[in-house]
Backbone as CSV, one residue per row, in Angstrom:
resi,resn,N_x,N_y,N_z,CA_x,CA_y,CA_z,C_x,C_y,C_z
1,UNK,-21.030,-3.639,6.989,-19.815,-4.302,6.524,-20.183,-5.674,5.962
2,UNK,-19.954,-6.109,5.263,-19.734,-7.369,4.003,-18.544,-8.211,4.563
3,UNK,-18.885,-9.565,5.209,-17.747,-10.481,5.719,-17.618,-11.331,4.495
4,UNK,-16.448,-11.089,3.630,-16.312,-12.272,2.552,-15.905,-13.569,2.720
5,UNK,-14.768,-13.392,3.426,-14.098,-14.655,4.476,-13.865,-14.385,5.821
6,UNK,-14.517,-14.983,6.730,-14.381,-14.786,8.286,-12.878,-14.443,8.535
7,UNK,-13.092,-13.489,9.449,-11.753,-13.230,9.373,-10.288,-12.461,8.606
8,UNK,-10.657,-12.694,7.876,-10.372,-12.799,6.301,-9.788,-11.431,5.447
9,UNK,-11.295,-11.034,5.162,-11.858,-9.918,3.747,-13.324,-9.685,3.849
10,UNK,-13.401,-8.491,3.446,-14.121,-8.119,3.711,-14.396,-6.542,2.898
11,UNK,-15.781,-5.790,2.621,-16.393,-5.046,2.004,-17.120,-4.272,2.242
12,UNK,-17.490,-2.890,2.029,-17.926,-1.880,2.008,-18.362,-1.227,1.232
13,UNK,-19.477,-0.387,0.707,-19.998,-0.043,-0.161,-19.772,1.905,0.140
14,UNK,-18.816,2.654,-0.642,-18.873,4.059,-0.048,-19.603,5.124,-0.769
15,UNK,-20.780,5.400,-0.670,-22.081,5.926,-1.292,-21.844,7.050,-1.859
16,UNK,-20.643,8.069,-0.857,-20.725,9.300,-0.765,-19.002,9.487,-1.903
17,UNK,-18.686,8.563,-2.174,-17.858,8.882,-3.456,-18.652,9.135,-4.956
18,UNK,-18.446,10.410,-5.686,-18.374,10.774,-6.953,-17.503,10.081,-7.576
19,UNK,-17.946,8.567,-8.177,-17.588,7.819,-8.993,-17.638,7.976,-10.683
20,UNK,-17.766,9.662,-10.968,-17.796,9.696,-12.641,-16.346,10.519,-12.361
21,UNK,-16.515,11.461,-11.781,-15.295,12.337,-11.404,-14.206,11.260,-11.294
22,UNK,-14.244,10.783,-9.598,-12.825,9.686,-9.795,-12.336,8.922,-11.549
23,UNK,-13.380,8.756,-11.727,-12.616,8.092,-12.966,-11.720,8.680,-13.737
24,UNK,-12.896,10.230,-13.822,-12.242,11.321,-14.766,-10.734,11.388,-14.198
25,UNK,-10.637,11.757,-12.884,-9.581,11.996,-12.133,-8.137,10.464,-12.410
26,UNK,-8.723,9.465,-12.350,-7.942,8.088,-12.863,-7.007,8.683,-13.998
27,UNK,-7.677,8.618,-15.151,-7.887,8.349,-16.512,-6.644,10.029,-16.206
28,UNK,-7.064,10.797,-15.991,-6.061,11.897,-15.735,-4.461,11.660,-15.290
29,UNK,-4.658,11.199,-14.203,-3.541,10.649,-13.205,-2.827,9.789,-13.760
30,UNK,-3.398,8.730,-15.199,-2.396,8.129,-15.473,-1.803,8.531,-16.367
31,UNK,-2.659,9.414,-17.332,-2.025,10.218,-18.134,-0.440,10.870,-17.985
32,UNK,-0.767,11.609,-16.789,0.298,11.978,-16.227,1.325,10.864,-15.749
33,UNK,1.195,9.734,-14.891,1.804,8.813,-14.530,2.663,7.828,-16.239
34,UNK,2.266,8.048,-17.315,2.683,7.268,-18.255,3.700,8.486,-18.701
35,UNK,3.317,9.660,-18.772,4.522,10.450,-19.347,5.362,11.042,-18.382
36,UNK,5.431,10.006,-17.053,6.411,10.911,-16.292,7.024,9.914,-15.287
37,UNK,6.681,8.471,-15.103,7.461,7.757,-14.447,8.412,6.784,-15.978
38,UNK,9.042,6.080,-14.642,10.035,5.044,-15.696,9.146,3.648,-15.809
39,UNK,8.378,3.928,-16.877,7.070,2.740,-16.900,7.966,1.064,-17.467
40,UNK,8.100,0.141,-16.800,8.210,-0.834,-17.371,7.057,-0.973,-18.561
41,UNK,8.100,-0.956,-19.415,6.441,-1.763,-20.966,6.328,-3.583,-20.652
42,UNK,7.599,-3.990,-19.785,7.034,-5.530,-19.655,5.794,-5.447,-18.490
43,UNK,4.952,-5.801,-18.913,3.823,-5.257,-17.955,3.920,-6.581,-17.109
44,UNK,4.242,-7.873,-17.553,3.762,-9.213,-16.975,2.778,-9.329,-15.955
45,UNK,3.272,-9.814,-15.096,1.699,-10.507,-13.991,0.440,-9.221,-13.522
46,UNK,1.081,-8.315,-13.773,0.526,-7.024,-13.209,-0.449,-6.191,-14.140
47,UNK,-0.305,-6.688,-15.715,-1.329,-6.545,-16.456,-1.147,-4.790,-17.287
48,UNK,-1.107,-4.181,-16.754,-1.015,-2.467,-17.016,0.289,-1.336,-16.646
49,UNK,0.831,-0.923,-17.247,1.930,-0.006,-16.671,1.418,0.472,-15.723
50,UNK,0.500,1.228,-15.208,0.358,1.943,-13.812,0.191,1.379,-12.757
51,UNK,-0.174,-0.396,-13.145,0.280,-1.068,-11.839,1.247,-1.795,-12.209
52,UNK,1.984,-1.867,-12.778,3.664,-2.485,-12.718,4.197,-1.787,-12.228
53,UNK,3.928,-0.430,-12.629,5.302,0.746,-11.985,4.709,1.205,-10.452
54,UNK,3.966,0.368,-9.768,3.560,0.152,-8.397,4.163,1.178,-7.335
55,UNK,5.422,0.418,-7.653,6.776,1.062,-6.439,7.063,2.720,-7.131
56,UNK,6.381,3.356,-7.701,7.663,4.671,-8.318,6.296,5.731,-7.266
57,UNK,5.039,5.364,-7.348,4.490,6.902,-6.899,3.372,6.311,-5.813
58,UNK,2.547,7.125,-4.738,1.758,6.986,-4.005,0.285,7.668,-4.719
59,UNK,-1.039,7.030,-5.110,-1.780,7.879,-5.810,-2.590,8.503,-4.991
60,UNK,-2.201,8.518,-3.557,-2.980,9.651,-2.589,-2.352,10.898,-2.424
61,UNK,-0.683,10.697,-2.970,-0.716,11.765,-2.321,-0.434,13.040,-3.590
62,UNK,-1.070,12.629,-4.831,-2.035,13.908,-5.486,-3.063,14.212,-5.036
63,UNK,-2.574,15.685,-5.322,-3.738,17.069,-4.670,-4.539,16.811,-5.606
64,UNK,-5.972,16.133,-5.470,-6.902,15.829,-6.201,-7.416,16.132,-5.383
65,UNK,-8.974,16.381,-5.233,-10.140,16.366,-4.283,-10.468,14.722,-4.092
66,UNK,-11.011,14.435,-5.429,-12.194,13.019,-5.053,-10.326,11.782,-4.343
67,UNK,-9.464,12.001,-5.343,-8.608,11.058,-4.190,-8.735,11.481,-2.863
68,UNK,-8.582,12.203,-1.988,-8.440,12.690,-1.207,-9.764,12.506,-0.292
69,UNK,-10.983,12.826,-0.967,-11.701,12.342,-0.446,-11.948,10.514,-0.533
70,UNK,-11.685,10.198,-1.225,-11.557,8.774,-1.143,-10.860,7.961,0.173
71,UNK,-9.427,8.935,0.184,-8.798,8.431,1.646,-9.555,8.470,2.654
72,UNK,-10.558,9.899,2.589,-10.892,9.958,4.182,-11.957,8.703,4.081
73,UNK,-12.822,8.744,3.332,-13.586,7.047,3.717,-12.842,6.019,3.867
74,UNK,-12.015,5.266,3.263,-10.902,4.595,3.549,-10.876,4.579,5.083
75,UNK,-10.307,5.712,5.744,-9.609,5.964,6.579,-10.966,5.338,7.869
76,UNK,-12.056,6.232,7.072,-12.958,5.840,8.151,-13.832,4.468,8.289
77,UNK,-13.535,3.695,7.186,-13.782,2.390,7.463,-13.510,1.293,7.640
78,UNK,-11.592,1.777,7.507,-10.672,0.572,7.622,-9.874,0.586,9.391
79,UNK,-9.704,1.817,9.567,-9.027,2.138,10.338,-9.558,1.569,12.100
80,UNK,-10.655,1.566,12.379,-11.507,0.569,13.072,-11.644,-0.721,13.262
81,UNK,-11.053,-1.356,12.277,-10.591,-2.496,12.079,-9.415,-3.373,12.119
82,UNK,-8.227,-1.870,12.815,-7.084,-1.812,12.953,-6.699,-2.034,13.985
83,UNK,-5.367,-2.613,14.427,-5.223,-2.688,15.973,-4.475,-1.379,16.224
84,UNK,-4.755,-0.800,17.296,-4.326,0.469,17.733,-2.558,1.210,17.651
85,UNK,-2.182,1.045,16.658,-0.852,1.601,16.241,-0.613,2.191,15.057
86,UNK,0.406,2.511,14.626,0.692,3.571,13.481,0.675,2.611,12.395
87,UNK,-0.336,2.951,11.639,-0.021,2.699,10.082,0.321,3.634,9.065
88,UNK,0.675,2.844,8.364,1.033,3.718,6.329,0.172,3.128,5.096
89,UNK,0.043,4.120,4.379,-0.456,3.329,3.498,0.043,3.389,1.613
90,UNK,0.346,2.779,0.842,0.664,2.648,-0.256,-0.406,2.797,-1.231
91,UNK,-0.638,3.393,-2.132,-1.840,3.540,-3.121,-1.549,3.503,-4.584
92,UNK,-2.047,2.690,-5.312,-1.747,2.843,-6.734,-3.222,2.762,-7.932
93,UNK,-2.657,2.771,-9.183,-3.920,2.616,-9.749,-3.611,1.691,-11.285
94,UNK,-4.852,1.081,-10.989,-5.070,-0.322,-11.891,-6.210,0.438,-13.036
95,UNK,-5.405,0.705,-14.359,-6.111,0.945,-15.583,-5.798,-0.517,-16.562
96,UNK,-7.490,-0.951,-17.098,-6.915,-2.651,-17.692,-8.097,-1.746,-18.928
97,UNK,-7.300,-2.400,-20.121,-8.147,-2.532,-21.288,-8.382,-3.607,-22.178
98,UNK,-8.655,-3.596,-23.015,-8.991,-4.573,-24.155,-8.169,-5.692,-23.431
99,UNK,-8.974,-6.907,-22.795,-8.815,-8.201,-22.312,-7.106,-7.874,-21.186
100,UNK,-7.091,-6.765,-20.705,-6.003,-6.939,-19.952,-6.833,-7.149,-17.959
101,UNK,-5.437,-7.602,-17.392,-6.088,-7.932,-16.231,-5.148,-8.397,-15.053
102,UNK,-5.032,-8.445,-14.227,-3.816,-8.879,-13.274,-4.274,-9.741,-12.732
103,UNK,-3.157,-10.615,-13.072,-2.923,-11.654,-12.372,-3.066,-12.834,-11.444
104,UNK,-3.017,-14.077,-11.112,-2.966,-14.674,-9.738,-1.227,-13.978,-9.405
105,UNK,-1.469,-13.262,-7.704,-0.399,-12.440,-7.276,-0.586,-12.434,-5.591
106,UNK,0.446,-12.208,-4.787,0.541,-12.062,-3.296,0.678,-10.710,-3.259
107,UNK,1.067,-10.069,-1.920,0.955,-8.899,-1.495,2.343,-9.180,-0.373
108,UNK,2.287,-9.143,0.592,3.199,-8.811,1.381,2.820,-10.326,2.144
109,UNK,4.166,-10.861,2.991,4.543,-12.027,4.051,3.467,-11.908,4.987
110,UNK,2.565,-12.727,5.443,1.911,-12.394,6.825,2.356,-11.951,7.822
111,UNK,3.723,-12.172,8.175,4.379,-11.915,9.421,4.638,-10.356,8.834
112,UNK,4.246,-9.655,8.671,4.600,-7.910,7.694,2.792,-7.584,8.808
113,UNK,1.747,-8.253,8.450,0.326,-7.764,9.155,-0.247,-6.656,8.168
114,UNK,-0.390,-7.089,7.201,-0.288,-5.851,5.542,-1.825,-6.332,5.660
115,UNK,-2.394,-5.512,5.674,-3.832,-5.053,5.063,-3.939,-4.749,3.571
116,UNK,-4.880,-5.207,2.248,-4.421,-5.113,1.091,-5.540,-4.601,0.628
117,UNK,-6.213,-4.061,-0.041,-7.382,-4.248,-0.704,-8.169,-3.232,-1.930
118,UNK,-8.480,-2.675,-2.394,-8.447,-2.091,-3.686,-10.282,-1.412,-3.332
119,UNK,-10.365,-0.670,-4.680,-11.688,0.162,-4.159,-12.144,0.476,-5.981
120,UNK,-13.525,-0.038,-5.856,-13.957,-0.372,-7.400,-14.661,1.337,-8.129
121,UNK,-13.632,1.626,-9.236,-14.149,3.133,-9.827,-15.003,2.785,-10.901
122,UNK,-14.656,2.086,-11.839,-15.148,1.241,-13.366,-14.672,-0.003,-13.561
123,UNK,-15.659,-0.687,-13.249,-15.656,-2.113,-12.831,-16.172,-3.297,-13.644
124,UNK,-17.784,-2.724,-13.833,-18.704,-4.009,-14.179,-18.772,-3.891,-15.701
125,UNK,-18.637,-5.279,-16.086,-18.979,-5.945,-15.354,-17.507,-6.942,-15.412
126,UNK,-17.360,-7.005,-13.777,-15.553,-7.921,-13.243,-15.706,-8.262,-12.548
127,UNK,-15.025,-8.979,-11.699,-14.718,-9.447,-10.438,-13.344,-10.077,-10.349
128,UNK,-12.874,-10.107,-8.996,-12.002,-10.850,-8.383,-12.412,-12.234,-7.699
129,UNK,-10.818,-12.166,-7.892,-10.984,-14.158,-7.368,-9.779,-14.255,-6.308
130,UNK,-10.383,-14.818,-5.011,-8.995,-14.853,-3.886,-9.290,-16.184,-3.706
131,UNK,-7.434,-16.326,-3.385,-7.536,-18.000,-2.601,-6.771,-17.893,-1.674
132,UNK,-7.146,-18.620,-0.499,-6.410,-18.603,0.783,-5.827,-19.818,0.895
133,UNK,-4.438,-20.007,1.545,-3.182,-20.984,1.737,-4.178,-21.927,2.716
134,UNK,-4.788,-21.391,3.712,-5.705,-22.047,4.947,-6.896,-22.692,4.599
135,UNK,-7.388,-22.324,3.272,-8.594,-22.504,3.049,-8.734,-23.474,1.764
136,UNK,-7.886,-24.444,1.575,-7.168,-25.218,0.196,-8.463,-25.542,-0.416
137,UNK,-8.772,-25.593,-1.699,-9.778,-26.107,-2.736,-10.863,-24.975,-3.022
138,UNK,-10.918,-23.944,-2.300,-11.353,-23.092,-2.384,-11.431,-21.778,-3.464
139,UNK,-12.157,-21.270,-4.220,-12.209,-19.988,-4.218,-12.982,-19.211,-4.213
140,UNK,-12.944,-18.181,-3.640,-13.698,-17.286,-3.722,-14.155,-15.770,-4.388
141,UNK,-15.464,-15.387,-4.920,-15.575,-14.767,-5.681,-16.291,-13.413,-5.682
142,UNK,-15.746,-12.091,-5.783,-16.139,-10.886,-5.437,-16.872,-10.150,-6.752
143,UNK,-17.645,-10.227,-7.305,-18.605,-9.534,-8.442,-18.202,-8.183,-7.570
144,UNK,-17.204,-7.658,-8.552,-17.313,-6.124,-8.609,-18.125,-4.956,-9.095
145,UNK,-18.497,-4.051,-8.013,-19.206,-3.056,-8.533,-18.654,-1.260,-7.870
146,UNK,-18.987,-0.727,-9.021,-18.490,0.675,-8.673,-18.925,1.240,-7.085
147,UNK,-18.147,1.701,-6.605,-18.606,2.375,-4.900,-17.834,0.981,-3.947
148,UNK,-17.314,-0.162,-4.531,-17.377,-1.224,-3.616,-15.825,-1.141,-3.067
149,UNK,-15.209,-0.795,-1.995,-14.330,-0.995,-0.998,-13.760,-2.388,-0.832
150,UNK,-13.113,-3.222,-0.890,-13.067,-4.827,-0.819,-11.220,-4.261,0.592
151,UNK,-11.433,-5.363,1.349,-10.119,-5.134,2.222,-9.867,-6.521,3.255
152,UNK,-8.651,-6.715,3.334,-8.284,-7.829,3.977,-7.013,-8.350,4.108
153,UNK,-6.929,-9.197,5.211,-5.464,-9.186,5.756,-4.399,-10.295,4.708
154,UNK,-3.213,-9.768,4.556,-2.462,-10.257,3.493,-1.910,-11.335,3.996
155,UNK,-2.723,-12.797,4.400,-2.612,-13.810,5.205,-2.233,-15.595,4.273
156,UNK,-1.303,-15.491,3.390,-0.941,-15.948,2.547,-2.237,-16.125,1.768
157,UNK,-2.815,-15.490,1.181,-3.547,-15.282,-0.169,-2.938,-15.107,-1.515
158,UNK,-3.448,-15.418,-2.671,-3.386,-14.760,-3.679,-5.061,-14.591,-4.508
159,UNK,-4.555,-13.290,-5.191,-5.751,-13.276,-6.049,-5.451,-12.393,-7.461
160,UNK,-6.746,-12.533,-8.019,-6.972,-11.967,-9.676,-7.785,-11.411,-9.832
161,UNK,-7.549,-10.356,-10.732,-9.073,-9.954,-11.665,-9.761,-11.105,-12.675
162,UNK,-10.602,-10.288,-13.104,-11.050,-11.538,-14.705,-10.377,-10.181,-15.428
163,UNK,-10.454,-11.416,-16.856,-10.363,-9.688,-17.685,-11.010,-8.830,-18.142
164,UNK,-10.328,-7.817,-18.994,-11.960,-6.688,-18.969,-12.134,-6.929,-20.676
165,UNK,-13.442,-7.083,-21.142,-13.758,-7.043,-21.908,-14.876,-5.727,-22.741
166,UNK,-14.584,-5.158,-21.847,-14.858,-3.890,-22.433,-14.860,-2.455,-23.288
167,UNK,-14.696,-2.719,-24.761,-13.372,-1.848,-25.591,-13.905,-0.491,-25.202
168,UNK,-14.809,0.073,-24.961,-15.043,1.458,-24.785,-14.940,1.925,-23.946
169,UNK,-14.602,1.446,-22.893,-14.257,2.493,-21.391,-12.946,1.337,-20.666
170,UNK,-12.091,1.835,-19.801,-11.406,1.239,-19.075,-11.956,0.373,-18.157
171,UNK,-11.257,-0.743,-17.359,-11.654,-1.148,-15.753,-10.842,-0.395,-14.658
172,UNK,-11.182,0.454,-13.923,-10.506,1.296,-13.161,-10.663,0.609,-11.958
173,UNK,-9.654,0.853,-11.541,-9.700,0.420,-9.282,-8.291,1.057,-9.299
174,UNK,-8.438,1.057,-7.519,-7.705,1.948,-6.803,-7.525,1.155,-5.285
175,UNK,-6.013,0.258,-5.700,-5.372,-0.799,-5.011,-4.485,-0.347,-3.838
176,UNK,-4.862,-0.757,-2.614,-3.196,-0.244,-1.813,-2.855,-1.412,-0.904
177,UNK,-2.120,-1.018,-0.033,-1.143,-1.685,1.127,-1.135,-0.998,2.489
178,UNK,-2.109,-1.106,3.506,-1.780,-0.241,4.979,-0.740,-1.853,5.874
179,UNK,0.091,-0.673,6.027,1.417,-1.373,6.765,1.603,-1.304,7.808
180,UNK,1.500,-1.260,9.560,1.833,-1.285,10.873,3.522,-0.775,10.837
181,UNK,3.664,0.331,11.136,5.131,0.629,11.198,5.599,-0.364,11.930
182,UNK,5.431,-1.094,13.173,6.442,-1.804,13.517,6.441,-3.204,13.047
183,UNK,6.003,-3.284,11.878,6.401,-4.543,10.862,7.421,-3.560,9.826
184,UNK,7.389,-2.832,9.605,7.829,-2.070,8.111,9.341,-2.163,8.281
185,UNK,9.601,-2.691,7.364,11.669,-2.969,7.085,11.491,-1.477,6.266
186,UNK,13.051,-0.773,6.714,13.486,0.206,5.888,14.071,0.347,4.681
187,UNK,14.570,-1.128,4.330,14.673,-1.043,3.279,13.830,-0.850,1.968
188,UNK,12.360,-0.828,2.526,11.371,-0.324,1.334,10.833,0.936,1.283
189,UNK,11.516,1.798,2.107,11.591,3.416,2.157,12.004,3.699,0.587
190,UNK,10.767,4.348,0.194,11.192,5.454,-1.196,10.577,6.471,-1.308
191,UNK,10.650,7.547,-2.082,10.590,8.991,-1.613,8.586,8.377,-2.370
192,UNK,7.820,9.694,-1.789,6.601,9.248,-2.661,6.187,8.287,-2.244
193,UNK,6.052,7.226,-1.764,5.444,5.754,-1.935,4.772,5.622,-0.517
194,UNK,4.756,6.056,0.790,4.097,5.997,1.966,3.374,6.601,2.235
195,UNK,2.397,7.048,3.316,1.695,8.210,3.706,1.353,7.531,4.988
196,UNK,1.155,8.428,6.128,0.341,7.814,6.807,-0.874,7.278,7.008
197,UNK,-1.560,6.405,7.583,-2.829,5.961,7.430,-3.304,6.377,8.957
């Protein structure tokens, strides 16, 4: 495990993901996701329709293989790190092209106990940038690379990509939210959007 900020965030490298497939599988999924949700075209802070339209679908819970296998590593390297109660988890997917990129952005209230963190498909060459409320003057910087897991507690942070400057292939990642049911308000119940973790 990779301690980025004590406490904090933190990283994993998952060997045993087929990272040409996932992509293939991405690049698929949004296909489908652009001709079949209600895509905001104002993309603003969020950079890409498939992560603006965040809230409409869960991207685990397509019957894909490599997603699917993706969860179970997930599962098996986050979940250990968890305090012993029921979680959920939210999954979406971040396609950025020609100089697109998301944002400085939050995630969920600390008092929620939201775990956040994204998982690198087509990456390099990018990175993220987090800043912590606790940690003022600071930032810190994650050089992304394909296979890389990044995860950490949604403890008044914000962070960004850079942008992608890459015209011939996308920047792919695969962003979520594991939630502690007994933080979870019902009012963010929507059909699609949970799973268990």
């Amino acid at each position: 495990m990779i301690t980025y900020v004590p406490d904090n965030l933190w990283g994993e490298m998952l060997p045993s993901i087929d990272n040409m497939q996932l992509m293939k599988d991405c690049l698929e999924a949004e296909r489908f996701l652009l001709n079949t949700l209600s895509v905001n075209t104002a993309v603003g802070v969020y950079g890409s329709k498939t992560t603006a339209s965040y809230i409409q679908y869960n991207l685990l819970s397509f019957p894909i293989e490599s997603f699917q296998n993706l969860y179970h590593n997930m599962v098996s390297v986050i979940k250990p790190c968890l305090p012993e109660e029921t979680h959920i988890i939210q999954c979406w997917l971040n396609v950025f092209r020609g100089g697109e990129f998301i944002d400085w952005h939050s995630h969920r209230d600390k008092k929620y106990k939201v775990i956040h963190g994204f998982y690198c498909v087509n990456v390099t060459p990018s990175f993220t940038e987090y800043k912590f409320k606790h940690i003022p003057n600071e930032i810190f910087k994650i050089e992304s690379k394909e296979g890389l897991l990044v995860f950490g507690k949604s403890n008044d942070d914000i962070h960004r990509s850079s942008p992608w400057n890459n015209p011939s292939v996308p920047r792919i990642s695969i962003a979520f939210d594991i939630i502690p049911l007994s933080t979870f308000s019902k009012k963010h119940i929507r059909p699609n959007y949970f799973l268990p973790f």
